[in-house]
KOLFIKOL-486204 format. One record per residue (C-alpha): x, y, z; residue in three letters; residue number from 0. Coordinates in Angstrom, 3 decimals. Each point is the difference from the previous one (the first is absolute). Layout:
REM residues N
        c1        c2        c3  residuo  num
         X         Y         Z      ala  NUM
...
REM end
This chain:
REM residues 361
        c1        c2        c3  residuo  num
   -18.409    14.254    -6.508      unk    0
    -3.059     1.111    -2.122      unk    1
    -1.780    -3.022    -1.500      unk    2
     0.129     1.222    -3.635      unk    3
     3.937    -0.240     0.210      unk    4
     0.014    -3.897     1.167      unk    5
     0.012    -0.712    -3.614      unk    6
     3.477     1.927    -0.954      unk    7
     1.080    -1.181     3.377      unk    8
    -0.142    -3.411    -1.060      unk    9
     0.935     0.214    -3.451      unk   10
     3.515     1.331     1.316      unk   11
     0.441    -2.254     2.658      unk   12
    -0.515    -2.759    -2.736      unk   13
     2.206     0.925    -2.607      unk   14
     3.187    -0.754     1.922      unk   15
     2.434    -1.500    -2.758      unk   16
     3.141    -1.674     0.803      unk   17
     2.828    -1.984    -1.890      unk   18
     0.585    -3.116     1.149      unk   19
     3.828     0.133    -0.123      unk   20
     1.050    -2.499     2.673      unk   21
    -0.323    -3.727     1.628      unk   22
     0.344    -0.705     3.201      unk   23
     0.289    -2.561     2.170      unk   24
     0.417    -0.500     3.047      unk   25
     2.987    -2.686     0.996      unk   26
    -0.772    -2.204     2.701      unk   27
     2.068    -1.857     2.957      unk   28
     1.753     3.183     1.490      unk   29
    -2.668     1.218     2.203      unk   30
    -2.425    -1.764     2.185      unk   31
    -2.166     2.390    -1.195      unk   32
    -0.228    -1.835    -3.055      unk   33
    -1.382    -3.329     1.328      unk   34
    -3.140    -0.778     0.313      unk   35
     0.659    -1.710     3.144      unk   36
     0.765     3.146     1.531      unk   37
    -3.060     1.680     1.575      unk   38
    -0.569     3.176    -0.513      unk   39
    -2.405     0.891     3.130      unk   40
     2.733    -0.836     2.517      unk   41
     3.398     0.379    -1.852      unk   42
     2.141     2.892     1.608      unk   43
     2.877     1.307    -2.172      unk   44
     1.844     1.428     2.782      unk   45
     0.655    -3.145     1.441      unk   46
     0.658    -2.150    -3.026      unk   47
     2.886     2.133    -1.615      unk   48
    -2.459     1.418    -2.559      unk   49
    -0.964    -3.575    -1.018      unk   50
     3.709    -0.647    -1.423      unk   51
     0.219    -3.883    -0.161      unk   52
     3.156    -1.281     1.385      unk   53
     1.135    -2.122    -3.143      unk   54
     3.144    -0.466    -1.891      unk   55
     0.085     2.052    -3.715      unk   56
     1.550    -1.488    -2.797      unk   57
     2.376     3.226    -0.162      unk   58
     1.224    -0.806     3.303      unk   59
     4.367    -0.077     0.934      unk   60
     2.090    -0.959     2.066      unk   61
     0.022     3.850     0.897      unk   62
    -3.800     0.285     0.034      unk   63
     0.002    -2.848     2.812      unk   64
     0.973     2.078     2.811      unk   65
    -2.474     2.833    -0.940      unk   66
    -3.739     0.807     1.197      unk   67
    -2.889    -1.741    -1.802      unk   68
    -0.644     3.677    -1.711      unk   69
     3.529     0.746    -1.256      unk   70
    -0.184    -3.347    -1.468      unk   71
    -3.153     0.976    -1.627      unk   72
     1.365     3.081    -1.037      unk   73
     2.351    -1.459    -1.948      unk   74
    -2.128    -2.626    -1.051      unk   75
    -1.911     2.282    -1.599      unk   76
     2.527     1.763    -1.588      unk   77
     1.184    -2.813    -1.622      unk   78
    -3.420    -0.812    -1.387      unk   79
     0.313     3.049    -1.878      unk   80
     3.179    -0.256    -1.219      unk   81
    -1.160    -2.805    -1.270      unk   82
    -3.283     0.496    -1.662      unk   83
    -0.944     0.312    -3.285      unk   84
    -0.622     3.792    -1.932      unk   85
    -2.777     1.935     0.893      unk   86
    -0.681    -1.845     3.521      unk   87
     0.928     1.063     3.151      unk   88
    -0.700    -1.343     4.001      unk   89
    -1.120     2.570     2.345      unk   90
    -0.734    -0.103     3.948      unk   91
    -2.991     2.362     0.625      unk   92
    -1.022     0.075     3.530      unk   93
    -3.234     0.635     0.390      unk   94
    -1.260     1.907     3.152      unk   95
    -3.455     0.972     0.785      unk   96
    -1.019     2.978     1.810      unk   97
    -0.260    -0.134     4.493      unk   98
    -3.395     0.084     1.027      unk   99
    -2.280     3.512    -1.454      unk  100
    -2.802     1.262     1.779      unk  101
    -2.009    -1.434    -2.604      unk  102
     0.944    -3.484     1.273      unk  103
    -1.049     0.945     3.420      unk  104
    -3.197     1.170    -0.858      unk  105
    -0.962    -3.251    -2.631      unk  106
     0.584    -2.203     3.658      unk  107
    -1.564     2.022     2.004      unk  108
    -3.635     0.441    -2.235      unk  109
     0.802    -3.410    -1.625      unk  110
     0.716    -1.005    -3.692      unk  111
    -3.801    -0.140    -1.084      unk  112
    -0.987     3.639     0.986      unk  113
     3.814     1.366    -0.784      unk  114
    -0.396    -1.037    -3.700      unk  115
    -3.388     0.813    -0.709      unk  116
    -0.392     3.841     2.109      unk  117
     3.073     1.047     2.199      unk  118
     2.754    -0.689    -2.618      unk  119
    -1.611     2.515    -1.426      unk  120
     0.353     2.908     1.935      unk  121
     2.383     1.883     1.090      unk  122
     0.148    -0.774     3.410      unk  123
    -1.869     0.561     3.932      unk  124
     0.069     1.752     2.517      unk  125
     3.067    -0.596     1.192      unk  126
     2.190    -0.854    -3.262      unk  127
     0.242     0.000    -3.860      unk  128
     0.629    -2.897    -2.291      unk  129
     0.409     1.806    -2.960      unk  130
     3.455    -0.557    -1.347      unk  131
     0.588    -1.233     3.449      unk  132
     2.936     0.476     2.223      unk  133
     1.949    -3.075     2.299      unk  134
    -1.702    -0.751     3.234      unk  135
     1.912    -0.304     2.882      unk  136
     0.745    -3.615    -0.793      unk  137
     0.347     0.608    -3.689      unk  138
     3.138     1.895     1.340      unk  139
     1.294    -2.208     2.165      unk  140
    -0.191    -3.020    -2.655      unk  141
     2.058     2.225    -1.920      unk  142
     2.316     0.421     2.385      unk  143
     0.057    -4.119     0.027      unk  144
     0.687     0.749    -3.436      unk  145
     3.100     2.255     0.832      unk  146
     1.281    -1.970     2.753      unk  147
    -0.285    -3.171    -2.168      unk  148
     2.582     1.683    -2.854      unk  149
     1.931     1.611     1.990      unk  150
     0.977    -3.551     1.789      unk  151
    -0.074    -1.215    -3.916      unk  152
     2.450     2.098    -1.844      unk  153
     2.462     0.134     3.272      unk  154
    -0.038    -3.430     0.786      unk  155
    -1.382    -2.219    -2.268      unk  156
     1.650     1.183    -3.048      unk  157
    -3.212     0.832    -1.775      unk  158
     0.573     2.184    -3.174      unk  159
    -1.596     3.448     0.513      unk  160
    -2.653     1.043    -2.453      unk  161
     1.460     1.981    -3.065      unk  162
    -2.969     1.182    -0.781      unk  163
    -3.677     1.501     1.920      unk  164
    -3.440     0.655    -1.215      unk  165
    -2.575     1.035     1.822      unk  166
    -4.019     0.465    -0.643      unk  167
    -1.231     3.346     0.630      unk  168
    -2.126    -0.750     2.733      unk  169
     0.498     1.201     3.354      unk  170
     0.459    -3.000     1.540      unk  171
     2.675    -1.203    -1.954      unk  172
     2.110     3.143    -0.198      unk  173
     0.140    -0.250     3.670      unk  174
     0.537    -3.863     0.244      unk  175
     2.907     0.074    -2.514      unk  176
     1.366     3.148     2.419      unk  177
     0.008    -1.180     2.854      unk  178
     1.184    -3.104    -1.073      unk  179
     2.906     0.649    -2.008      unk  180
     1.019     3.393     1.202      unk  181
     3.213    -0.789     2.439      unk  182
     0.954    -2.888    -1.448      unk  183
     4.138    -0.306    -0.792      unk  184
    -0.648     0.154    -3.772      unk  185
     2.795    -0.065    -2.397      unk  186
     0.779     3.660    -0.960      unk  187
    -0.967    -1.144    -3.602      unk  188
    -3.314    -1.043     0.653      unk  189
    -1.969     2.262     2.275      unk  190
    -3.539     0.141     1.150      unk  191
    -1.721     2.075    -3.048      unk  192
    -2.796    -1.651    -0.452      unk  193
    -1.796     0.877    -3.161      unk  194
    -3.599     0.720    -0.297      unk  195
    -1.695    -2.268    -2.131      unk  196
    -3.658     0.586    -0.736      unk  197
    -0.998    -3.669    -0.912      unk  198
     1.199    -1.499     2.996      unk  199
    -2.880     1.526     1.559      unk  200
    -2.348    -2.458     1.580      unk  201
    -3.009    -1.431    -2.312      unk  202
    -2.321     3.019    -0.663      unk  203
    -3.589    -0.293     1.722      unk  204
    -2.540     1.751     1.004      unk  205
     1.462     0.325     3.406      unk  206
     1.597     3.372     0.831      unk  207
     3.008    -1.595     1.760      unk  208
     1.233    -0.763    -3.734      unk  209
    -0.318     3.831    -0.944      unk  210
     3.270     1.922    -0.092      unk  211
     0.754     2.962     0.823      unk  212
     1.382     2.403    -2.578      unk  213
     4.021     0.369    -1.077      unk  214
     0.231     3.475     1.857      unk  215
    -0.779    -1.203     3.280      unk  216
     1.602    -3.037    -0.248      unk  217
     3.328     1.807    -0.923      unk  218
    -0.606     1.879     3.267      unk  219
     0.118    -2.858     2.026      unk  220
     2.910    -1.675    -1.444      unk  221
     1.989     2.669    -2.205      unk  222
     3.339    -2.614    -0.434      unk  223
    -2.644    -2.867    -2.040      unk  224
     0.250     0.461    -3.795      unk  225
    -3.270    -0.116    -1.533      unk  226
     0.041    -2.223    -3.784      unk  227
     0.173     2.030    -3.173      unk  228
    -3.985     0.706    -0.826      unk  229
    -1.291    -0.209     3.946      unk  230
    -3.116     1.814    -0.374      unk  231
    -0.805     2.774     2.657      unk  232
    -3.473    -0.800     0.908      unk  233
    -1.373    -4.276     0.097      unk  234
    -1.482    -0.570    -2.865      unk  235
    -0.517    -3.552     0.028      unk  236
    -2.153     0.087     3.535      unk  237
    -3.785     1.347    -0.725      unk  238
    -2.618    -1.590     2.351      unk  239
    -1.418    -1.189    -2.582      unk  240
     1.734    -2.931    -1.473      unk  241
     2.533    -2.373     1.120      unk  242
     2.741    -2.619    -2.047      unk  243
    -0.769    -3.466    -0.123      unk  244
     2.719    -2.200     0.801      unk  245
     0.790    -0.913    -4.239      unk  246
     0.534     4.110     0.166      unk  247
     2.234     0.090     3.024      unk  248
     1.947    -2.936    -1.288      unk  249
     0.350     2.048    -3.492      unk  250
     1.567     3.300     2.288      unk  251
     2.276    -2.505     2.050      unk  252
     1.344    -0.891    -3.572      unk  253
     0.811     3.314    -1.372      unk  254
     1.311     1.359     3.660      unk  255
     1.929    -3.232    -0.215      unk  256
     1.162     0.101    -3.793      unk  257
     1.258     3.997     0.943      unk  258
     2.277    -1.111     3.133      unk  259
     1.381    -3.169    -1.871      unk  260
     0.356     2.121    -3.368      unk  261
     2.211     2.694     1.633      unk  262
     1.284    -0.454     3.416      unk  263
     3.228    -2.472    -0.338      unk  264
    -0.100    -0.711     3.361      unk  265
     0.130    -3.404     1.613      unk  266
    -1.548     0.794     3.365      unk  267
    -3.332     2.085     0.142      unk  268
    -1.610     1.020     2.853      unk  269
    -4.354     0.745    -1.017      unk  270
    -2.409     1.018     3.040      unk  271
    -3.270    -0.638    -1.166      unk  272
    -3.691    -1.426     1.061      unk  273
    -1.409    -3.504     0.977      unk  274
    -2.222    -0.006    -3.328      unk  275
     2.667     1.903    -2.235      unk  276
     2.532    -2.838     1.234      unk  277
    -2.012    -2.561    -0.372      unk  278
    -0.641     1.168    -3.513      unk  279
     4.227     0.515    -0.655      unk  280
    -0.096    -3.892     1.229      unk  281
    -2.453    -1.220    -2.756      unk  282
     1.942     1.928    -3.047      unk  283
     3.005    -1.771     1.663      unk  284
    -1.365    -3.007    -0.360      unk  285
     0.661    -0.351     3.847      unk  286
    -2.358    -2.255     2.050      unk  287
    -2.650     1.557     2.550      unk  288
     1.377     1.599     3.068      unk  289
    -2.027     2.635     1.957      unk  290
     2.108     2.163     1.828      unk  291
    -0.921     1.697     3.753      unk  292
     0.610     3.559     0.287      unk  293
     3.955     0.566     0.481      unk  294
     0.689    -2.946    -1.639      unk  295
     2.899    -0.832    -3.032      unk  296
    -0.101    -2.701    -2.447      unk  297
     3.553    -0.180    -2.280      unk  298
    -0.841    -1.137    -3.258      unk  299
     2.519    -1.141    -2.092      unk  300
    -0.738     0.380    -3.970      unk  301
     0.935    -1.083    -3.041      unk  302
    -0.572     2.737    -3.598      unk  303
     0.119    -0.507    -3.489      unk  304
    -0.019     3.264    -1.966      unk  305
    -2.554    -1.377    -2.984      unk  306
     0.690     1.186    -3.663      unk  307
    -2.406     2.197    -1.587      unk  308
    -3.479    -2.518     2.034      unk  309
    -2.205     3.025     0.818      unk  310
    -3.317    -0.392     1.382      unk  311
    -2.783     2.456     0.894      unk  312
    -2.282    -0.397     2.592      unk  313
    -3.251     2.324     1.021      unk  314
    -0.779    -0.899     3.512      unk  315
    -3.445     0.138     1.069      unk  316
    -1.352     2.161     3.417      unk  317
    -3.133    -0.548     1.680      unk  318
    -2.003     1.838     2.741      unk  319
    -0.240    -1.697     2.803      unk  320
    -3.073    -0.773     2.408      unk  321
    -0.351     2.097     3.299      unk  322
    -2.258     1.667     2.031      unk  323
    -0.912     3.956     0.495      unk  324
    -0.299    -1.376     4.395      unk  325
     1.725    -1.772     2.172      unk  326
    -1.378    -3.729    -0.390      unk  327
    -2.370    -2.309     1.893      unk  328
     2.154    -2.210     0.968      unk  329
     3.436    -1.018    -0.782      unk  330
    -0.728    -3.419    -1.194      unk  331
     2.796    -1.690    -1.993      unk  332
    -2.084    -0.356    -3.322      unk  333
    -3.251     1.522    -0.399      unk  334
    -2.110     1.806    -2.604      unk  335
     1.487     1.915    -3.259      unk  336
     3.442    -0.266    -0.227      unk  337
     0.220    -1.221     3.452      unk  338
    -1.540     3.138     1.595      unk  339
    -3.215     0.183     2.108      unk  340
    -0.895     3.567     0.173      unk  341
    -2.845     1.499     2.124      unk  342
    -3.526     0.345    -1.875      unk  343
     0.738     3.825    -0.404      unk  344
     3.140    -0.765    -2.015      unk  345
    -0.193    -2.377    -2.249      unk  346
     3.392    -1.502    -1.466      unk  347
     1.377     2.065    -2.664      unk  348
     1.245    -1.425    -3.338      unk  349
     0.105     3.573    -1.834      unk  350
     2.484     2.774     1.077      unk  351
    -1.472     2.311     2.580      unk  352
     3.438     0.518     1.775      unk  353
     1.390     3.484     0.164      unk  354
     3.859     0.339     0.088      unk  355
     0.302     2.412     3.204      unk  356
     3.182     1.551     1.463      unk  357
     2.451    -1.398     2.010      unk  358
    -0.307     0.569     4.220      unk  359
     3.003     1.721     0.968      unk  360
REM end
């Protein structure tokens, strides 16, 4: 990336416009998820019935009485749309991020500090790339929690399968919604096809594990996945140059959002995302804070008024961020420019000097 294109960079990484056709909110008191008495750090999905509260629902029959908490919820929440007024509608999204990427591995292993401010962004060591990572080892085998978790679900618990599946385009969560849906006794109506939604991507850094790679090899690797209408062939939102601030990420979240809720009818919808991109789905949601481990779900129920003719516009802002052209000094927690201290031969950057190189095979 040639300095003297940073400008036109920006300018069209700034201009995203959107139309802000939709409220949500997120309805509380179904999942445990949803309280803040719940911690997050040590809360395990797998063992907690995906956080479904064991309650009684005002829908509830003598019928409903001798079924599982989720076919009661099921119908619960199909009466809560029968009864609702125009233009809103309840929808179950189940939110799963991505098993554990290489790039995971190597932020623990050189530490946060030095991770964010040089190794993020390459493209990997000796022994292994991070760019557009793939799972780990244990990034599979949470996924295959994942599996094991649904398939136990939908067989015995009565959950409703997903109607619906998006994916981001990144490596790791092509192959985390795979391997954990693929199997799976699905309703012959509602197979795994997960669509591939660019703006479910995770939050768009400097760091190369949030560079994609382009439509034709990603159709290689998974030829059944639809790709959305307009799915560019090459990234052109990642540049090593400048990154989304959260206001900007929470902007994309909306419009991915506003598209799924605008045309999919579906009550049940699977999306494998990121940590940050999650995280980011939970604030437009108006959900509270919950940081998710790699492998983990979060169901999020959530409430959406279709608004008449309220459009906004928003031009998010991206900024460079502060690294170094060296590995650091010392991986401190919070030290120097923008938290890196750089050797005295590299001084920390604050102007693009990052060249976009080519994936390691």
């Amino acid at each position: 990336m040639k300095l003297s294109t940073l400008a036109a960079v920006h300018a069209a990484l700034a201009t995203i416009t959107i139309a802000t056709s939709m409220n949500y909110t997120t309805v509380t008191g179904y999942f445990l998820q949803d309280d803040n008495a719940t911690n997050a750090t040590t809360f395990d999905y797998t063992t907690t019935n995906l956080g479904l509260i064991n309650r009684t629902y005002p829908s509830d029959t003598s019928t409903t009485q001798t079924q599982t908490q989720w076919q009661r919820f099921t119908h619960h929440l199909t009466t809560l749309n029968a009864n609702t007024p125009p233009h809103t509608t309840h929808k179950l999204l189940i939110l799963g991020r991505h098993g554990e990427g290489h790039h995971n591995a190597a932020e623990s292993f050189y530490g946060t500090p030095a991770w964010n401010c040089y190794y993020s962004l390459l493209n990997g060591n000796a022994t292994t790339s991070w760019a557009d990572p793939t799972l780990t080892e244990e990034g599979i085998e949470q996924a295959l929690v994942a599996n094991k978790f649904f398939a136990h679900a939908l067989s015995e618990s009565g959950m409703p399968a997903p109607q619906s599946y998006y994916t981001s385009p990144m490596q790791r969560c092509l192959a985390t919604a795979n391997l954990t849906f693929s199997g799976l006794d699905l309703p012959a109506k509602y197979p795994f096809i997960p669509t591939i939604k660019e703006f479910l991507r995770e939050g768009i850094s400097l760091h190369t594990c949030d560079r994609r790679h382009n439509r034709t090899y990603i159709a290689s690797m998974y030829p059944d996945y639809p790709f959305e209408a307009g799915f560019a062939e090459n990234d052109t939102y990642w540049t090593g140059v400048v990154g989304e601030t959260p206001d900007a990420q929470d902007v994309r979240s909306r419009t991915v959002l506003d598209d799924i809720f605008s045309n999919d009818n579906s009550t049940y919808i699977s999306i494998t995302s990121h940590s940050g991109e999650i995280a980011s789905l939970l604030r437009v949601l108006g959900h509270r804070v919950f940081s998710l481990r790699t492998g983990a779900v979060i169901p999020v129920l959530v409430k959406a008024e279709t608004m008449k003719d309220e459009v906004s516009t928003s031009t998010p802002s991206f900024t460079i961020s502060p690294h170094c052209t060296a590995p650091l000094v010392t991986s401190a927690s919070s030290f120097g420019v923008g938290g890196c201290l750089c050797p005295s031969s590299a001084a920390p950057v604050t102007t693009p000097l990052i060249s976009i190189g080519p994936f390691r095979r």
